[in-house]
C-alpha positions in Angstrom: -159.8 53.9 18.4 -157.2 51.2 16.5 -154.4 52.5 15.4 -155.3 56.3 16.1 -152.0 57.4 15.8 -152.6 56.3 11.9 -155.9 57.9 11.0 -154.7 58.4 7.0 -154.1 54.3 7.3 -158.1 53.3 6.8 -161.0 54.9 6.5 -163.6 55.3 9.4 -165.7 52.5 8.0 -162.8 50.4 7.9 -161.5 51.5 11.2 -165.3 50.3 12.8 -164.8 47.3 11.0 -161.6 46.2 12.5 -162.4 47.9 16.2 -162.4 44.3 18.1 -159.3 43.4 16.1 -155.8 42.9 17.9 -153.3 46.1 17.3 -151.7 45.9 14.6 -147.9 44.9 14.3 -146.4 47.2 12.0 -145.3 50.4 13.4 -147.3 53.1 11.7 -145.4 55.6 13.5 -141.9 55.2 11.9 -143.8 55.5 8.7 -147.4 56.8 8.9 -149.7 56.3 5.5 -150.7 59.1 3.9 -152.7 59.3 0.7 -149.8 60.6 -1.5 -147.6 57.7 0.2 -150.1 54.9 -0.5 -150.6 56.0 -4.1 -146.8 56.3 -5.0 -146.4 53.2 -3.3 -149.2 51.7 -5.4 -147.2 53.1 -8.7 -144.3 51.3 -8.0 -146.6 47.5 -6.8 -147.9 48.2 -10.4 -144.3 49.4 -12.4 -143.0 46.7 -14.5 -140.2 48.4 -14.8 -138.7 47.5 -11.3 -137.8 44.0 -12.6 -134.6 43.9 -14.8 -136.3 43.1 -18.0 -139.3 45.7 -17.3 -141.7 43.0 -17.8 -142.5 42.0 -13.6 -144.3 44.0 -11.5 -145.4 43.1 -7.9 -148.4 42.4 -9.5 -147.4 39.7 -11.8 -147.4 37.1 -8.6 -150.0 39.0 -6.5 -153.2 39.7 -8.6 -156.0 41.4 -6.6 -158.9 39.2 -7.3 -157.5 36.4 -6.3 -156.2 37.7 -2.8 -153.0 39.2 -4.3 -151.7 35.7 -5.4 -151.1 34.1 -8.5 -153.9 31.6 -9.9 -152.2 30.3 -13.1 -149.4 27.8 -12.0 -148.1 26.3 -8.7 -145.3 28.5 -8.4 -144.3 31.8 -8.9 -142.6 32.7 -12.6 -140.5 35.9 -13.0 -138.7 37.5 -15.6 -138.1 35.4 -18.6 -140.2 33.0 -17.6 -137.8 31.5 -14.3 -140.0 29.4 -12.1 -139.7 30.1 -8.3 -140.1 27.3 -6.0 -142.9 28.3 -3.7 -146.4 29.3 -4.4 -146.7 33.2 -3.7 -148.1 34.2 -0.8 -151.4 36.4 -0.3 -150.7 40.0 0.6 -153.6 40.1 3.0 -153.8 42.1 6.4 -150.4 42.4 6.0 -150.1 45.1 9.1 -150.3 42.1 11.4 -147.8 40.0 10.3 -144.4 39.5 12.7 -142.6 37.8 9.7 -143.0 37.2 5.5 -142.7 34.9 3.2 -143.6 30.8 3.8 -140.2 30.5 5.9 -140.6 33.8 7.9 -136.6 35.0 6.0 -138.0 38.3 6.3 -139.0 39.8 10.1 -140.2 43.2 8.6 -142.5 44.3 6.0 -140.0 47.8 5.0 -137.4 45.2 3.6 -139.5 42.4 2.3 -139.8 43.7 -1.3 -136.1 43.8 -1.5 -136.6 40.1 -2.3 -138.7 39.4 -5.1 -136.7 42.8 -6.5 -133.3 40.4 -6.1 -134.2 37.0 -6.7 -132.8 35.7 -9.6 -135.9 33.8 -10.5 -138.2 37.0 -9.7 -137.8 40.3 -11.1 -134.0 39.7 -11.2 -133.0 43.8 -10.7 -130.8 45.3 -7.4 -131.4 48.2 -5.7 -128.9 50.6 -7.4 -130.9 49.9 -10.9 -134.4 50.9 -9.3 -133.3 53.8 -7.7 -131.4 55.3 -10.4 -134.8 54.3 -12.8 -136.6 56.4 -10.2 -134.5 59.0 -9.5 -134.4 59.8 -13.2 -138.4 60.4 -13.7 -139.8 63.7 -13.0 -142.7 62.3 -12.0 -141.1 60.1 -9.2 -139.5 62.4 -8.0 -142.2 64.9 -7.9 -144.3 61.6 -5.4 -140.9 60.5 -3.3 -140.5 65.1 -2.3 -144.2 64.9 -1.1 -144.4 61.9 0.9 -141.0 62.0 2.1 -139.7 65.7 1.7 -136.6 63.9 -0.7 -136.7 64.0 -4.2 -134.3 61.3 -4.1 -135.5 58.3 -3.2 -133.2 56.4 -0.3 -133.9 52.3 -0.4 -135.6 53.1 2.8 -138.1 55.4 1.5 -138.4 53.5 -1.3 -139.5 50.4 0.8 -141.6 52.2 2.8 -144.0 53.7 -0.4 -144.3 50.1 -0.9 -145.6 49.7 2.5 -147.5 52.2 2.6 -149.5 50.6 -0.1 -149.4 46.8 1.1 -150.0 47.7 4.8 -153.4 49.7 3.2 -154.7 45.9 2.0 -156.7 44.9 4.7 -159.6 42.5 4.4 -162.6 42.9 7.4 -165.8 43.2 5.3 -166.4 39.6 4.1 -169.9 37.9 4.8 -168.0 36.2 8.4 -167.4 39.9 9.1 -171.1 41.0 8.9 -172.5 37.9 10.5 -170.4 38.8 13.6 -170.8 42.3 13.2 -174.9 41.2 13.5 -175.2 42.3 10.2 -176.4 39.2 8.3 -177.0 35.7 8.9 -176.0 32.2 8.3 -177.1 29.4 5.9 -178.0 26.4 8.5 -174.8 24.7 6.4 -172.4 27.9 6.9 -173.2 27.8 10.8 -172.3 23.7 10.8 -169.4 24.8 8.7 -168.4 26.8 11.4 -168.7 25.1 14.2 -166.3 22.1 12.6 -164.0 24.8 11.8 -163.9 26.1 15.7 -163.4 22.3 16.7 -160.8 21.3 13.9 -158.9 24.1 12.6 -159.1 28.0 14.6 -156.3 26.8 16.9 -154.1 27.5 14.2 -156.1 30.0 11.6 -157.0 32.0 14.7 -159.9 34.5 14.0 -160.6 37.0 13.1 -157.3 37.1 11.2 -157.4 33.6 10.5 -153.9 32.9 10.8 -151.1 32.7 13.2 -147.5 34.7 13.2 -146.3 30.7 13.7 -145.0 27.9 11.5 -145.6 24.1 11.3 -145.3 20.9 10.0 -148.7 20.3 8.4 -147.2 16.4 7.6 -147.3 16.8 4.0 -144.3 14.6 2.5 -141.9 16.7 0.6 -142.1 18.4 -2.7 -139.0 15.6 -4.3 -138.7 18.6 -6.6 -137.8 21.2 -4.7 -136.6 19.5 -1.5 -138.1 22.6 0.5 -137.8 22.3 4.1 -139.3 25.3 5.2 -138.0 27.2 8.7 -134.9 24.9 8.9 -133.7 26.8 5.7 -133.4 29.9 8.0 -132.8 28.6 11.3 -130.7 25.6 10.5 -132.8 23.9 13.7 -133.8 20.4 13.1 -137.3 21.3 14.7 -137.8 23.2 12.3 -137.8 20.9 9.2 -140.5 21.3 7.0 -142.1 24.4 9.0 -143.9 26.7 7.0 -145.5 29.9 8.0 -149.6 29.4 8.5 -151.1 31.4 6.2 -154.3 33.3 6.4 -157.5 32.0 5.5 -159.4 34.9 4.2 -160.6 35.1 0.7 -159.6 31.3 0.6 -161.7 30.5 -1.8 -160.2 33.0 -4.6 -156.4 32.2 -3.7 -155.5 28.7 -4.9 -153.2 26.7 -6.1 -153.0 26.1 -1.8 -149.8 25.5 0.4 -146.3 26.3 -0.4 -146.0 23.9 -3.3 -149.0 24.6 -5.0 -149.5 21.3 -5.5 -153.6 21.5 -4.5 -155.8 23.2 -7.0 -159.4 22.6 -5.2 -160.4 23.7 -1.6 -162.0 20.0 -1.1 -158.6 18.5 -1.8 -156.9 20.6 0.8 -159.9 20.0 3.4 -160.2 16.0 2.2 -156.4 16.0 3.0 -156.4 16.8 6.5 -160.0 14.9 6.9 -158.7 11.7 5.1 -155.0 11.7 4.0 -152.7 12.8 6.9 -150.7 10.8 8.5 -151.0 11.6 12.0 -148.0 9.6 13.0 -145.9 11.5 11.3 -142.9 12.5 13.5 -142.9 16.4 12.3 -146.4 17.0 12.8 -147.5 19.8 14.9 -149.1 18.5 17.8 -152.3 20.5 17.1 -152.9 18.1 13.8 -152.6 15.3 15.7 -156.0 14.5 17.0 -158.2 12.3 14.5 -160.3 15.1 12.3 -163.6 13.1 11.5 -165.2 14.8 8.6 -167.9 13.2 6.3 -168.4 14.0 3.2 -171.2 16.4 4.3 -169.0 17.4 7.1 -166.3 18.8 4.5 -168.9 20.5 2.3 -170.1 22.8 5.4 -166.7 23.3 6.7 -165.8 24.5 2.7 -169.3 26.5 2.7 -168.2 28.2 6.0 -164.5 28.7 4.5 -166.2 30.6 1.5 -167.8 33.2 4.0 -164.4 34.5 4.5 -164.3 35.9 0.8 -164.2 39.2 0.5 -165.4 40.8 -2.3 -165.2 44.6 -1.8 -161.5 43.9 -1.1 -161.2 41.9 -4.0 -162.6 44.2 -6.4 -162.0 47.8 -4.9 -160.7 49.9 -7.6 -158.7 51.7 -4.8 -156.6 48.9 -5.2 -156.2 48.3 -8.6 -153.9 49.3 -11.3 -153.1 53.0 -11.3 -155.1 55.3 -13.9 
């Protein structure tokens, strides 16, 4: 069975949910999920008190019903109201992922939060000041000795609660997940949908994750505001300019304001871009964009019906997930 070495990591509907599904990155052997781990690591995703101000949780920027994203503006805000200069990403089948964030800076999940804990324009806090906050609570303690046989929390086992919380958010049950599983069936509109989106876009938001451990140029001209060019900000490779990482579809239709930027608030305008608007002779273009995409009008509506199969709504709204009670 996937990922047997992990059976604490899902339960056995999940596990037959996501049986045809590649293996997953993330090496649940170096730090296997247990129950106690996922809910202390699902204390701290909630704990306001991480950030420097004790205002910004993980949470702030990655809400669960909306994909574990932020809805409200086109970039993330932290503590005292500091505006980030990317949209946040989803936290979404995160076991899978090879690299985080839009520029792929980060090449394992046990070190990602360490970011958005830093950044200035985040939560604005270091490591020391968490760690002594945690070490000082009885009831932390208590959580770090049973999952990790410590009562003083170490940065790594500190990072790796957090995992063992964000590798547990995995998204396999939406209606696209019980039409192939022969469970249900399509609208006539969802199956056209579907068949534009196998000719025009699964090359690079490859099923059944729906996106790729890759980045690319999707030709959009930059943000003049935040002169973001992606990849080349980590790699310092001229190939790389304006790269970002391809991000997953699922839940699509709950996760706007879409790409980096933010700077498109409806699904249609991000379909009607790539069906109208691109400039396929752009020089940085990945070659998979460059082919003409001749959508209708109707065309876009099925391809957006079949985009809103990919929601998921028992992820979306699984208490299991939620804020800690």
């Amino acid at each position: 069975m996937l990922a047997s070495f992990n059976e604490g990591w899902l339960d056995d509907s999940q596990h037959a949910q996501i049986a045809d599904w590649p293996e997953p990155i993330y090496n649940f052997e170096q730090n296997p999920v247990t129950e106690e781990g996922f809910q202390l690591g699902r204390k701290l995703f909630y704990d306001p008190q991480l950030s420097r101000d004790n205002t910004i949780s993980c949470a702030n920027c990655h809400l669960q019903f909306t994909g574990f994203t932020h809805v409200d503006h086109a970039v993330s805000h932290g503590i005292e109201g500091r505006k980030g200069t990317r949209n946040s990403p989803v936290l979404i089948n995160l076991a899978w992922n090879s690299s985080f964030h839009w520029d792929g800076g980060v090449n394992h999940l046990d070190v990602q939060a360490i970011n958005p804990i830093q950044h200035f324009a985040e939560m604005d806090n270091s490591l020391e000041n968490v760690l002594h906050y945690v070490n000082d609570l009885r009831e932390y303690k208590s959580a770090f000795f049973n999952v990790f046989g410590d009562s003083t929390a170490s940065s790594q086992s500190l990072m790796r609660a957090i995992s063992q919380f964000t590798t547990s958010l995995v998204s396999s049950n939406s209606k696209y997940d019980q039409f192939i599983r022969g469970e249900t069936t399509f609208s006539k509109q969802e199956k056209k949908g579907l068949k534009l989106f196998k000719k025009h876009c699964n090359s690079c938001h490859t099923a059944p994750l729906f996106n790729s451990n890759d980045y690319a140029s999707n030709g959009l001209p930059i943000d003049s505001v935040y002169n973001d060019l992606g990849r080349y900000g980590i790699t310092k490779v001229g190939s790389d300019s304006l790269k970002f990482r391809i991000p997953t579809l699922r839940n699509i239709e709950h996760t706007y304001p879409y790409m980096h930027d933010g700077r498109f608030k409806k699904l249609r305008e991000v379909v009607q871009y790539y069906a109208e608007e691109l400039d396929r002779s752009n020089s940085y273009l990945s070659e998979k964009l460059k082919a003409d995409m001749k959508l209708s009008g109707n065309d876009q509506k099925d391809l957006i019906a079949f985009l809103c199969t990919l929601t998921d709504r028992t992820f979306l709204y699984n208490p299991r997930f939620g804020f800690p009670h």
